[in-house]
C-alpha positions as CSV (number, residue, x, y, z in Angstrom):
1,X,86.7,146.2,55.1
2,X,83.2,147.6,54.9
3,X,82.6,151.0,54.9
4,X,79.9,153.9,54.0
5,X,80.0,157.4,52.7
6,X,77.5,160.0,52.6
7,X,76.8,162.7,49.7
8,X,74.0,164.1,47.8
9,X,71.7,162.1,45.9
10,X,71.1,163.6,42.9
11,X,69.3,160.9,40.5
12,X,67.6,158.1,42.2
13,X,68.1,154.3,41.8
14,X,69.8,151.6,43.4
15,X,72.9,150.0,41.3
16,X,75.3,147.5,42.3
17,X,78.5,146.9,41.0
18,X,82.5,147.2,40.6
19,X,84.3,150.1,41.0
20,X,85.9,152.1,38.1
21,X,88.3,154.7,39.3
22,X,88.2,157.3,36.3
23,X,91.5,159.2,36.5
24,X,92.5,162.4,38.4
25,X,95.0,163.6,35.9
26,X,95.9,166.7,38.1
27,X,96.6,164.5,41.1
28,X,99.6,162.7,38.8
29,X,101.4,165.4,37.1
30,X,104.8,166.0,38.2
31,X,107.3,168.7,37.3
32,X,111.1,167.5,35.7
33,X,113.3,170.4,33.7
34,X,113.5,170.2,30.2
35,X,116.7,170.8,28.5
36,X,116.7,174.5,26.2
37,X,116.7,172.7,22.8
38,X,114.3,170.7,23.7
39,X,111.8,173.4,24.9
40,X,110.5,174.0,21.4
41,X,109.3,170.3,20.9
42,X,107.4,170.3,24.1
43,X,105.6,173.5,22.7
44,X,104.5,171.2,20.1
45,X,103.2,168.5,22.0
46,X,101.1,170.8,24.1
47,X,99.5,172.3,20.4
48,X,99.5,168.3,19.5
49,X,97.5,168.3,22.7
50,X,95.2,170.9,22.3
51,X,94.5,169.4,18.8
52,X,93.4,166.5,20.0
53,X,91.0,167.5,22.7
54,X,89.5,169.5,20.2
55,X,88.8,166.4,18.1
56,X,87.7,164.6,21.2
57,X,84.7,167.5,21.4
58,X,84.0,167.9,18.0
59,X,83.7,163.8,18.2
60,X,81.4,163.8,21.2
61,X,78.5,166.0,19.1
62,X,78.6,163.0,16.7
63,X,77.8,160.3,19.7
64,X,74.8,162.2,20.8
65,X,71.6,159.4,20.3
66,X,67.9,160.5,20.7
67,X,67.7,159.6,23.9
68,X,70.3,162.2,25.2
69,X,69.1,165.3,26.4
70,X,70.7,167.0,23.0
71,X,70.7,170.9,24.2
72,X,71.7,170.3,27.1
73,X,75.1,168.6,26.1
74,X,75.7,170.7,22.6
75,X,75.7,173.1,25.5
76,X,78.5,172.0,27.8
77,X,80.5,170.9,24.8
78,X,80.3,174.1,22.9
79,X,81.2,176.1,26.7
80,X,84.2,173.4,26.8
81,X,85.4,174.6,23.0
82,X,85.4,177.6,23.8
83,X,87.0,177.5,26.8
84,X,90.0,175.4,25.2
85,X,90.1,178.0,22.5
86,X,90.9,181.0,24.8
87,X,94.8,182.1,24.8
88,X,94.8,181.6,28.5
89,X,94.4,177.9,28.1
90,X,95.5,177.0,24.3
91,X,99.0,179.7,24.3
92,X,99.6,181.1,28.3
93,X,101.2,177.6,28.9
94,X,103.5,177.7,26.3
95,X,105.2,180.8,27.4
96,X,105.6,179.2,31.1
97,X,107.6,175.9,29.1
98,X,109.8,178.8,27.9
99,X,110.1,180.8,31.1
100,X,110.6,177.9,33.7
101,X,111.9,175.1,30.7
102,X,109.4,172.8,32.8
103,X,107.4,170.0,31.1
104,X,103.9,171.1,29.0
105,X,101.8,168.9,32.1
106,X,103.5,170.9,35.0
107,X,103.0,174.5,32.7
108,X,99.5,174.1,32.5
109,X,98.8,173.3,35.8
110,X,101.0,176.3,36.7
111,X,98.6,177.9,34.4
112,X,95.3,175.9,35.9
113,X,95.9,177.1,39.1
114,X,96.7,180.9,38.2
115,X,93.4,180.9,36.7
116,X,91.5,178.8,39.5
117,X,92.5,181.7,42.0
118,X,91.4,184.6,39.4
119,X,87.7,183.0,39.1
120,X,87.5,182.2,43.0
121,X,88.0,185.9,43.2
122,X,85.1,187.0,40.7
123,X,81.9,188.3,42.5
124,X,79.9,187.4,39.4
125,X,78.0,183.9,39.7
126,X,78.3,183.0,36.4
127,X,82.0,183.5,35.8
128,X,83.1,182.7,38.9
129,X,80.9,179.0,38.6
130,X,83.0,178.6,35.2
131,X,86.3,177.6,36.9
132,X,84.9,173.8,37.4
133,X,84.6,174.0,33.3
134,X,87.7,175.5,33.2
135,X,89.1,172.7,35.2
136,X,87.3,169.7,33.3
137,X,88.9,171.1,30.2
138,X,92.3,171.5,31.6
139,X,92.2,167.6,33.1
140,X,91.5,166.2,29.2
141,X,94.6,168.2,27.4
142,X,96.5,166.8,30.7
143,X,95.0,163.4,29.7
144,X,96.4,163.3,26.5
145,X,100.0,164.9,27.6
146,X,99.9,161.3,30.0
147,X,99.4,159.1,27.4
148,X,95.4,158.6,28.5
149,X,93.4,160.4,26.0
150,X,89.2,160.0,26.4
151,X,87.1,161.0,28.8
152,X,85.7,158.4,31.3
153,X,87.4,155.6,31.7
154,X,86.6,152.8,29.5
155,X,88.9,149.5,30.7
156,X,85.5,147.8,31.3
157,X,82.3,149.1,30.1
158,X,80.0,147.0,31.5
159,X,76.2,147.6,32.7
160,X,77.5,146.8,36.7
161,X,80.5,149.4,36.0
162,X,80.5,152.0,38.7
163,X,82.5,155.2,38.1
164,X,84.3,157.0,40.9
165,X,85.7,160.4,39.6
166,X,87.2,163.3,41.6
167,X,84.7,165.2,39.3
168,X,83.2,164.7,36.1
169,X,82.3,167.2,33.2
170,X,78.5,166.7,31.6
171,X,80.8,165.6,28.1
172,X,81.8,163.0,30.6
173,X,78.8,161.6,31.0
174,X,77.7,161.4,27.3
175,X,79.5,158.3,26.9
176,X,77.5,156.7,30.0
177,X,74.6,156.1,27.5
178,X,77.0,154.1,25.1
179,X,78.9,152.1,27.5
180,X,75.4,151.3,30.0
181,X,77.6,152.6,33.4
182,X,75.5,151.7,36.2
183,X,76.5,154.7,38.2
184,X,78.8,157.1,39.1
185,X,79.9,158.9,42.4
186,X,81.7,162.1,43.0
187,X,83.7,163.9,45.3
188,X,82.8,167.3,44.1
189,X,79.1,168.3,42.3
190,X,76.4,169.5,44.1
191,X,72.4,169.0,43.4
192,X,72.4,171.7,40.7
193,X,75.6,170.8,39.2
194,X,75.9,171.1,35.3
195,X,76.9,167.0,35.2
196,X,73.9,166.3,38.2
197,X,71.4,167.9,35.6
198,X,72.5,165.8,33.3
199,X,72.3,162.6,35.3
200,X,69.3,163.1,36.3
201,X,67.9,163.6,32.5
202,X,69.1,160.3,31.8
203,X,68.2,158.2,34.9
204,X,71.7,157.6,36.1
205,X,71.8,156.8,39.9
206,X,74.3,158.7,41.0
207,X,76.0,160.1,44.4
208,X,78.1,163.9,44.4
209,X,79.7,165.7,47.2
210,X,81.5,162.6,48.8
211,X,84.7,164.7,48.9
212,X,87.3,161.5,49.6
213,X,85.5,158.5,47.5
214,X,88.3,159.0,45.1
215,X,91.0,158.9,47.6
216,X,89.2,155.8,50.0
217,X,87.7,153.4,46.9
218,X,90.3,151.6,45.0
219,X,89.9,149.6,41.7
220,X,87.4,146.8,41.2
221,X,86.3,147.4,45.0
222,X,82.6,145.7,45.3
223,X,80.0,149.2,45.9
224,X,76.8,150.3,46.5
225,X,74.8,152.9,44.9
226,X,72.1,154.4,46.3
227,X,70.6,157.7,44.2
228,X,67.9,158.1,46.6
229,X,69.3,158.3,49.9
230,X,73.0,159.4,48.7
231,X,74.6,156.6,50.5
232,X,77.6,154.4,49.3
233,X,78.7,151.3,50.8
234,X,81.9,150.1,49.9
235,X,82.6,146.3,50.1
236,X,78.8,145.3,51.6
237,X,79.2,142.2,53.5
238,X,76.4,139.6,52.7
239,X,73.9,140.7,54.6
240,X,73.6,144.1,53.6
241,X,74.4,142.8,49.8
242,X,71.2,140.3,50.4
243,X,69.2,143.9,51.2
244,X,70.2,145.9,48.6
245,X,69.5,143.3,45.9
246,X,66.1,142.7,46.9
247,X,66.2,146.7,47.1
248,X,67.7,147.1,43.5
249,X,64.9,144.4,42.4
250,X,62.0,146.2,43.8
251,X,63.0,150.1,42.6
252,X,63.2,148.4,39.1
253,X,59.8,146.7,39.2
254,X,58.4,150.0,40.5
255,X,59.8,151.5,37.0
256,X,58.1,148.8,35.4
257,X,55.0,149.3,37.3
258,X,55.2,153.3,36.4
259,X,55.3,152.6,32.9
260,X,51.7,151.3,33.1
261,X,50.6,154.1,34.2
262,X,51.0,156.5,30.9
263,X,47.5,156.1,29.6
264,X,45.9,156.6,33.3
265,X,44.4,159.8,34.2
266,X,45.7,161.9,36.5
267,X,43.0,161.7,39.0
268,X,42.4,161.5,43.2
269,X,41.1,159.1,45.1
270,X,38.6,161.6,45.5
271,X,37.7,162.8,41.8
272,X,39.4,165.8,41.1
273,X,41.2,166.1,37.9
274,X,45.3,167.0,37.5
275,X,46.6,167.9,34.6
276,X,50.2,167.1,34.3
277,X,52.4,168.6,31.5
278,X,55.8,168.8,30.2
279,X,58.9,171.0,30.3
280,X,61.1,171.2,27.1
281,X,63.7,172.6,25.2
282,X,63.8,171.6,22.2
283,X,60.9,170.0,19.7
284,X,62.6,166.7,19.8
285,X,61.4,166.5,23.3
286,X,58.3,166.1,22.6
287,X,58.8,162.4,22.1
288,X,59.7,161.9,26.1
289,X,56.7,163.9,26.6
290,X,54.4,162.2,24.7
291,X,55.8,158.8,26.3
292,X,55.6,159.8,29.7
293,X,52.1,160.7,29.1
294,X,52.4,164.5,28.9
295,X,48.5,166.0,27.9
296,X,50.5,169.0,26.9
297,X,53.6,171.4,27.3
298,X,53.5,173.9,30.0
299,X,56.9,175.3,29.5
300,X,58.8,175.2,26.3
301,X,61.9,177.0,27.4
302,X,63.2,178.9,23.7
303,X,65.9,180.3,24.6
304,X,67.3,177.2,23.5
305,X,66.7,177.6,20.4
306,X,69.3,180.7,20.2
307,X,72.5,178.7,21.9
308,X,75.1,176.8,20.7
309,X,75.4,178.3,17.2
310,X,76.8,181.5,15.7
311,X,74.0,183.5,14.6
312,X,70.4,184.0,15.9
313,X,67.7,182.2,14.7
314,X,65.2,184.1,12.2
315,X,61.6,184.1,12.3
316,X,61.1,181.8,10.5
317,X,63.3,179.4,12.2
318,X,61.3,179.8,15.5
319,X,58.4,179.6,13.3
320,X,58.8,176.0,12.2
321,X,59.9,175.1,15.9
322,X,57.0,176.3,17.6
323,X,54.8,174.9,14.8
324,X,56.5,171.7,14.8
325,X,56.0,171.1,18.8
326,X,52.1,172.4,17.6
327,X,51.8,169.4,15.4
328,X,53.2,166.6,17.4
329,X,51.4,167.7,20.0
330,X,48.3,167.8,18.2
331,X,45.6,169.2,20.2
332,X,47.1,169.4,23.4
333,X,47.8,173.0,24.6
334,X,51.3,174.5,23.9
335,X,53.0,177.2,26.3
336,X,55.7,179.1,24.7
337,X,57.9,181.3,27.4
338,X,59.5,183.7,25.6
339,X,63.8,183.6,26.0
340,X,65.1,183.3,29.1
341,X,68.4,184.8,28.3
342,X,71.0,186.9,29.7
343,X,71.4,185.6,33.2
344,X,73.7,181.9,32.4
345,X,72.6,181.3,28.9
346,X,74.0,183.9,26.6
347,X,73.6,183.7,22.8
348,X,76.6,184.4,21.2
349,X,77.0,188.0,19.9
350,X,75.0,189.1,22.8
351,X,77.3,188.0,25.8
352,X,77.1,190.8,28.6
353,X,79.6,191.0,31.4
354,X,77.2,192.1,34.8
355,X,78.3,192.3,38.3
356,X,75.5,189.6,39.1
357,X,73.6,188.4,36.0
358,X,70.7,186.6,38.1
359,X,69.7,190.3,39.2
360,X,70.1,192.0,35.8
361,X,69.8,192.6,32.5
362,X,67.7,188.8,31.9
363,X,64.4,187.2,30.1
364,X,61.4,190.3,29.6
365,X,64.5,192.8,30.4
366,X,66.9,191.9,28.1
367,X,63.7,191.5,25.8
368,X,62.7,194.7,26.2
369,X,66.0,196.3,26.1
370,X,66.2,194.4,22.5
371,X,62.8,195.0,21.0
372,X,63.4,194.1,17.4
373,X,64.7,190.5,18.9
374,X,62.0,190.1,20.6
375,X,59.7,191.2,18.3
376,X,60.6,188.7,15.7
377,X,60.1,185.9,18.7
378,X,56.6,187.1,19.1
379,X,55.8,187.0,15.4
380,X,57.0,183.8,15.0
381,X,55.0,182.5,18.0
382,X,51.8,184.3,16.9
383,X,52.0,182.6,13.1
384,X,52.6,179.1,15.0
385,X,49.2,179.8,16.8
386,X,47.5,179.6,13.6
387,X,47.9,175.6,14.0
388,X,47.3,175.2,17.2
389,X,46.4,175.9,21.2
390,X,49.3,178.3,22.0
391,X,49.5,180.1,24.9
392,X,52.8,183.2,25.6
393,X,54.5,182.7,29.0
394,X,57.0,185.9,30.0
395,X,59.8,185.3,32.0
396,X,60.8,187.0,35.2
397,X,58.3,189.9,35.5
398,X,58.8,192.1,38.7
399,X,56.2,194.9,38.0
400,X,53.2,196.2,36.5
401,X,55.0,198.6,33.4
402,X,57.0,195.1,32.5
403,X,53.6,193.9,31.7
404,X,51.8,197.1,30.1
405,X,55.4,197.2,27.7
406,X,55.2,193.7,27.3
407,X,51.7,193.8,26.1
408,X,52.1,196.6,24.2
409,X,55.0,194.4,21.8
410,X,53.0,191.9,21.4
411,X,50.0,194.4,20.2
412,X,52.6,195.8,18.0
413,X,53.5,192.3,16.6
414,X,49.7,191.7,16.1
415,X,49.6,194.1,14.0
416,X,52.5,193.8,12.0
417,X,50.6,190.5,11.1
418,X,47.6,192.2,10.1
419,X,49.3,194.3,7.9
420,X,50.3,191.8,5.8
421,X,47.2,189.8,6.4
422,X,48.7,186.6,8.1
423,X,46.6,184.6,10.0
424,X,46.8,183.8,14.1
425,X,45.2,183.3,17.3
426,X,43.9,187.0,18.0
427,X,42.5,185.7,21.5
428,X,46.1,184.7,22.2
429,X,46.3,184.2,25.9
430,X,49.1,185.8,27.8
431,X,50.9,184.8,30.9
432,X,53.3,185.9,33.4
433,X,56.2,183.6,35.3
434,X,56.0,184.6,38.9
435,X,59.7,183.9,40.0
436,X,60.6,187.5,41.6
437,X,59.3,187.5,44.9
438,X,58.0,191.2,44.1
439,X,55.3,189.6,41.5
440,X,54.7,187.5,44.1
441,X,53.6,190.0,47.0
442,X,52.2,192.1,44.2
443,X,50.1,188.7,42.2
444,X,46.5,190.1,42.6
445,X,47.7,193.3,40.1
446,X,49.3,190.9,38.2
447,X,46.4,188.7,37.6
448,X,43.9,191.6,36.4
449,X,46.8,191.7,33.5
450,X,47.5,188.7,32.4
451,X,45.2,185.2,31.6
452,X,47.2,183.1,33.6
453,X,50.4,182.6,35.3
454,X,53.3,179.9,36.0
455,X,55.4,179.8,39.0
456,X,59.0,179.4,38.7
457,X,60.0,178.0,42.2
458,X,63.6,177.6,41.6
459,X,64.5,181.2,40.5
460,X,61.6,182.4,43.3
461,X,63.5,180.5,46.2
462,X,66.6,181.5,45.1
463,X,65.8,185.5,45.4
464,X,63.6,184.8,48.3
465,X,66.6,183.0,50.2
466,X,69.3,185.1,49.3
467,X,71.2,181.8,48.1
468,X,73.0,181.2,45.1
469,X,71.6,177.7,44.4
470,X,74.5,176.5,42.6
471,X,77.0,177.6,44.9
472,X,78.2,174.4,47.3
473,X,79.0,176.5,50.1
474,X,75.1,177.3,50.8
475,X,73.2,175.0,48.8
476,X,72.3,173.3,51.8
477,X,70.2,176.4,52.8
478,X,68.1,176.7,49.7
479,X,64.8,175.1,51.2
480,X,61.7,174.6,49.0
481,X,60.4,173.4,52.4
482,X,60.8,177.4,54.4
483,X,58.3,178.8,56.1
484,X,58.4,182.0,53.3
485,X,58.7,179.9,50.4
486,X,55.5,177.8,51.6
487,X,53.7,181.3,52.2
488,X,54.8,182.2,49.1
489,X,53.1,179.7,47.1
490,X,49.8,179.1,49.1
491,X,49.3,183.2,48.0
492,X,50.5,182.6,44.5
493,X,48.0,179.6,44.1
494,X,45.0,180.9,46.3
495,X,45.0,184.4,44.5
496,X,44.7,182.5,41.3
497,X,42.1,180.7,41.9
498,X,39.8,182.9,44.0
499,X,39.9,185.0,40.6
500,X,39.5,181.9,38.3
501,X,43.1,182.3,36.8
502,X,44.7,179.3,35.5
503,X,48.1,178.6,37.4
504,X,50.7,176.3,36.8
505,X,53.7,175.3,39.1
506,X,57.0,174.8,36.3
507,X,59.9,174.4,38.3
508,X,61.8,171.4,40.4
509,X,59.4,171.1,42.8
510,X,56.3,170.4,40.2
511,X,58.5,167.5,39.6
512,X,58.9,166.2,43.4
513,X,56.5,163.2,44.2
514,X,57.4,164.3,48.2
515,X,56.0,167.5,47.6
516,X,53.0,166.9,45.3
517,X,50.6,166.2,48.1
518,X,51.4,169.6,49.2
519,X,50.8,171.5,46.6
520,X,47.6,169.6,46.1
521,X,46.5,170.8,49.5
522,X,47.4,174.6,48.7
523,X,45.1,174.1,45.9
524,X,47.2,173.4,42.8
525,X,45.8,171.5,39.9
526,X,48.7,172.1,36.9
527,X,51.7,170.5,37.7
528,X,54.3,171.2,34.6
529,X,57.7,169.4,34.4
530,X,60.7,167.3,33.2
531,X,59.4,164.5,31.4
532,X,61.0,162.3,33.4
533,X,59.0,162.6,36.3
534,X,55.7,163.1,35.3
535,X,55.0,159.0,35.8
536,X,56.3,159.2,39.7
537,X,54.1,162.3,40.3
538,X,51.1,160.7,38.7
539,X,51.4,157.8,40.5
540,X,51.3,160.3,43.9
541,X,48.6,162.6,42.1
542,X,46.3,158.6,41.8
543,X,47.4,157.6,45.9
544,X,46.2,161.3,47.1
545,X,42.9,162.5,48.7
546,X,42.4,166.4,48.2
547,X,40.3,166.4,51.7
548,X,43.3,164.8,53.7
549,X,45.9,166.9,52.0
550,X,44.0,170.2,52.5
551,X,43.2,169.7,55.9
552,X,47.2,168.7,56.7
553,X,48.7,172.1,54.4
554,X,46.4,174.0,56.1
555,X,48.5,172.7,59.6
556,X,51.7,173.0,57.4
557,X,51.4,176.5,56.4
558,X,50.7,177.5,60.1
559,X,53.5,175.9,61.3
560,X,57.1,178.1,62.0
561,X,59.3,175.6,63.0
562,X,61.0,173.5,60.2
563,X,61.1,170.0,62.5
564,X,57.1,170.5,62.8
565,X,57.1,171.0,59.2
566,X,59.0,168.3,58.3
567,X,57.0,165.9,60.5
568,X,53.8,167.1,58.7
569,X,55.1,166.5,55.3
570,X,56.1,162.8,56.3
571,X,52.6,162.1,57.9
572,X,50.5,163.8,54.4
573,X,52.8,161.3,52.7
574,X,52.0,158.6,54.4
575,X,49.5,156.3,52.7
């Protein structure tokens, strides 16, 4: 019997192929008493347990291949460590073998679901959005207490392979690259999901929040993919088979056809000149951007540079990494933001525990708060200047004395470099993130400060919204498409340019060919993102005219009710 199932499609693509059901180890643990003397020998097989999923993570480091997104996943596998480490986890379950002499499986999930309840409780974002780690960590010990230790299944590894998972951690999907899945579908995730991140780094089609695909789609069942419009039909008759094939054909000779365009410029129909640039995190993604036909980096996001490890990185450390990206960039222009920390990346040593870590102590605040760490940041990035065009992005300013302080470090770290007569870029320029929807009211101040600025859309619609964007329960209200967050960025971009300000647009939406037309039409000419999708948005950037799509934003930003808005954006992407 045919049938179809809507989610959210998260990475685009059309695949077609056999279902893999990848197990749902909670769903299968039962509970049976175990005899007194027999109590300490099921204590050992949980440690035996334990062990072993901690060779399973150490393991997964060792399969990462250049082409994975390598931050990224040392991140979720170091989070996952450390969560299997913690006594509630690795010891709490032992003690409840002993107290109810029950089976290790049935004492952790005992355990599991204490702790599910405790984080559902917890006001703070971060730790409350932990409990799906938390989770994914507890499923692989009670993987290897069944008898099925590994992470997604493996039975058939073939490129039309289709996993169907309850949920899937992002050290799930690391083994996607080695075994050429086709797909995979989940009932849980949402579009800013750890694992959707991930997917969509690595061009995965892939489906989340189908909440019974588990349950409904049973082994070797014949399925659809579809990425794009999150759609999954299970057993297609031949018709709709016939469709999708031609579908799957076409999407895959438009990826082909995208590939042609590296070495094109960015250019309207009319003439006017876009510079697309690329997002990273680490200097070995400079190779994606260079291949994806990045003419520079508008956002190299360091805080990455101080996760996953034990210490902090020195000055010189940051030194060679900024230098490096310099080099392989050659002359292209280099944008260094300074660390982003504090709000859901934490360097170890420095983990803070805040009532809502979006709204505190983060980025220029937690840099100014630790002015020796910052310091040594700024040095470094001022020495790397010495080879190169490098330009110093800060993070989530709000108002004017941010900047003024923030200035006045750098000025400080200028110095210190004179001192010891170490060469650098002394016209430096300086730039400001406009993510806080108070620097963005208050931009024309901000502009007489700074050189240039970038605009952070996904923090900015997040505090303009109210909406937590990675919680599931509102994520359908965060709208790059509202009214305010339009208004928002037609001021942001017009202010900039009436005062001859370079501006920049560096989050999701840069990277959204459905949105690029728009931005063009508010007057945008820097578009900055994952290099991934720089080849789709060029090829929108070589279709547009700048008269058409000023003359339809213009209508768009006038407009109050979103079903006018939405039929404006479909008729200035038409064509």
């Amino acid at each position: 019997m045919s049938f179809t199932i809507h989610g959210a499609g998260v990475s685009g693509g059309i695949a077609i192929g056999r279902a893999q059901l990848a197990s749902h180890a909670l769903l299968e643990v039962t509970h049976y008493a175990v005899q007194k003397n027999k109590i300490k020998s099921e204590k050992i097989r949980f440690d035996r347990a334990i062990k072993t999923v901690r060779k399973e993570l150490n393991g997964l480091k060792k399969q990462l291949t250049p082409d994975i997104p390598e931050a990224e996943f040392e991140a979720f596998i170091n989070l996952h460590k450390m969560i299997l480490e913690d006594s509630t986890l690795s010891e709490a379950p032992k003690n409840i073998i002993e107290s109810l002499s029950c089976n290790a499986e049935w004492a952790l999930k005992v355990q599991l679901d204490k702790l599910i309840e405790q984080f559902s409780k917890i006001e703070d974002t971060y730790l409350r959005e932990r409990k799906a780690d938390v989770r994914q960590v507890a499923e692989r010990i009670l993987k290897v207490l069944l008898g099925r230790p590994g992470s997604a299944a493996t039975k058939n590894p073939e490129e039309n392979t289709i996993i169907v998972a309850h949920d899937l951690s992002p050290t799930d999907v690391v083994l996607f690259k080695q075994h050429k899945f086709a797909a995979f579908i989940t009932d849980l995730g949402g579009a800013t999901s750890h694992t959707t991140i991930v997917a969509r780094s690595l061009n995965i089609p892939s489906v989340v929040a189908l909440h019974q695909a588990r349950t409904l789609i049973r082994e070797n069942e014949l399925i659809i993919v579809d990425g794009t419009a999150g759609v999954v039909i299970v057993n297609p008759d031949e018709i709709i088979l016939s469709e999708y094939e031609v579908l799957r054909k076409q999407w895959l000779l438009a990826q082909q056809k995208l590939r042609r365009l590296r070495r094109n410029r960015a250019t309207t129909i009319d003439g006017a000149d876009i510079e697309l640039i690329a997002n990273i995190e680490l200097p070995e993604d400079v190779s994606s951007a260079k291949e994806n036909g990045a003419t520079g980096v508008g956002l190299f996001r360091t805080e990455f540079l101080f996760l996953n490890r034990g210490d902090l990185p020195s000055e010189d450390e940051q030194f060679e990494a900024y230098r490096q990206v310099v080099r392989d960039m050659k002359n292209a222009s280099i944008t260094i933001r300074t660390f982003d920390l504090g709000s859901d990346k934490q360097p170890e040593g420095y983990t803070r525990v805040a009532p809502n870590p979006a709204l505190g102590q983060r980025a220029i605040r937690l840099c100014l708060a630790e002015p020796r760490l910052f310091h040594h940041q700024l040095r470094a990035i001022l020495r790397a200047s010495k080879f190169g065009k490098i330009r110093i992005l800060i993070p989530m300013l709000s108002n004017i004395h941010e900047i003024d302080q923030a200035l006045h470090l750098i000025a400080e770290a200028k110095d210190s470099l004179d001192i010891e007569g170490a060469a650098y870029d002394r016209e430096i320029e300086i730039g400001g993130m406009i993510e806080v929807p108070a620097a963005a009211l208050s931009i024309n101040a901000f502009l007489k400060k700074l050189d240039f600025v970038s605009i952070g859309t996904n923090d900015l619609i997040q505090y303009t919204l109210a909406i937590d964007r990675t919680d599931d329960a509102v994520a359908h209200l965060y709208d790059p498409m509202h009214p305010a967050i339009l208004q928002l960025l037609s001021h942001i971009i017009s202010s900039a340019n009436r005062l001859n300000k370079s501006v920049a647009v560096c989050g999701e939406i840069a990277g959204d060919p459905s949105i690029t037309r728009l931005l063009l039409g508010m007057g945008l000419r820097t578009f900055s993102m994952h290099p991934a999708q720089l080849l789709p948005v060029k090829q929108k950037v070589l279709t547009s005219d700048l008269r058409q799509a000023t003359s339809i934003t213009k209508k768009i930003l006038k407009a109050q009710n979103p079903m006018r808005v939405e039929d404006l954006i479909t008729q200035l992407n038409t064509g």
